[in-house]
C-alpha positions, 0 to 999 in steps of 0.5 A: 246233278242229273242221275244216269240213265243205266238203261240207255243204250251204249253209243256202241254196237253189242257184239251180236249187232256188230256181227250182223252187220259185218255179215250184211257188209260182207255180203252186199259190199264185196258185188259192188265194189268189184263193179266199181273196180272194174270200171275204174281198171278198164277207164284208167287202161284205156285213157291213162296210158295203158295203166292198171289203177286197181291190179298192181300186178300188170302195172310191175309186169309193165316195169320189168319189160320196161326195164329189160326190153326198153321202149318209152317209160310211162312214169305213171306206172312207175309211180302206180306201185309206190303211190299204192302203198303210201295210199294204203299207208295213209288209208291205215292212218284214216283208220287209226284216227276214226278209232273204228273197228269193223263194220263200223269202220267201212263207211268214213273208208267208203266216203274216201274213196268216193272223194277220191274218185270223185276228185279223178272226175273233176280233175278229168273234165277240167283237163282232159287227160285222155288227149295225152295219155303220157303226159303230167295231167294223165298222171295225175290223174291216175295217181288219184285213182290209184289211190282210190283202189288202194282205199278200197283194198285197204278198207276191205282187209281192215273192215270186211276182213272176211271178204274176197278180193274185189278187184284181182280176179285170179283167185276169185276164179281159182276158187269158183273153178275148185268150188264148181268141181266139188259140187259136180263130184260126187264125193267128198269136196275138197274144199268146205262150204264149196256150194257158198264159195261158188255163189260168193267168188262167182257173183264178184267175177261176173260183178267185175267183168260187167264193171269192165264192160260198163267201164270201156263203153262209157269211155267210148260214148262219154269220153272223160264223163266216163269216171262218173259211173264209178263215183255214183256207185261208189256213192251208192257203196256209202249208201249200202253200207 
């Protein structure tokens, strides 16, 4: 009977290494996502009907004018909102099952979310949504991408807890305005770090506006190819990570 080796490594990261690694993944991951989810809002709005596949929020104030002014309903919106939390549902399940915490639970979560957008790719070639924004292939296709940016939501506020918003840029202005402020005044800031703050929620704005204008340019030069964008820096999220 072999004897064990106490001087092997553990098959876990130390607390020290997983440290480290969350502080890298909170660092690099957070840009490039927003890119990823500017694009894939600008490419849905503009080929799915108007829809917003990563900002939950327009998709319900489309439901309420709909549900008092009238007008067609678009059903894919409609569906946005539960679809997106049976998403995050599941994406909690992806990761009760990995048996991961932390850092080391970003990577199976980028992969998903790399599937899914890939599957919107394919399923986009082969049908076309686009030439019938309101019609069922259009709404499958952003059910999928929808389901996309919940894995996204759900994977930062489970493996990067300590990350800001990637895709609802509200408060990522709200707090680069604040932190601006704090750094022209000259007494005492009102709010801590203000200087990191700052860089932090300003690199992820500017990150998502470029992702929304790389997102409607490639809707107007390569049509349904468009989704290839956010599926090769999604695939490039699992490489960083």
């Amino acid at each position: 009977m072999s004897t064990p080796d106490f001087g092997a490594t553990p098959p876990w990261p130390s607390p020290s290494e997983d440290a480290s690694a969350l502080a890298r993944s909170e660092r690099r991951l957070p840009p490039l996502l927003s890119v990823i989810a500017g694009m894939v809002d600008v490419i849905g709005y503009l080929s799915l009907g108007k829809l917003f596949t990563a900002h939950v929020t327009g998709n319900l104030v489309v439901i309420a004018a709909l549900l008092v002014r009238g007008g067609p309903p678009n059903v894919a919106q409609i569906l946005a909102v539960p679809v997106f939390i049976v998403a995050v549902a599941a994406v909690w399940l992806i990761a009760k099952a990995a048996n991961r915490r932390g850092s080391a639970l970003a990577r199976p979560l980028l992969l998903v979310q790399w599937l899914l957008l890939t599957c919107v790719l394919i399923f986009s070639v082969i049908h076309d949504p686009a030439a019938n924004p309101h019609g069922l292939m259009a709404g499958a296709a952003a059910i999928i991408a929808v389901s996309a940016m919940a894995c996204q939501f759900a994977l930062l506020r489970l493996a990067v807890p300590g990350a800001p918003s990637t895709a609802v840029m509200t408060g990522n202005v709200t707090n680069t305005v604040l932190a601006l402020l704090d750094t022209w005044s000259r007494s005492q800031p009102l709010l801590e770090v203000s200087n990191e703050r700052l860089k932090t929620t300003g690199t992820l704005v500017l990150a998502f506006f470029i992702g929304c204008v790389a997102g409607a340019a490639a809707v107007s030069v390569l049509g349904e190819w468009a989704w290839s964008l956010p599926v090769v820096l999604a695939g490039a999220a699992v490489a960083v990570r």
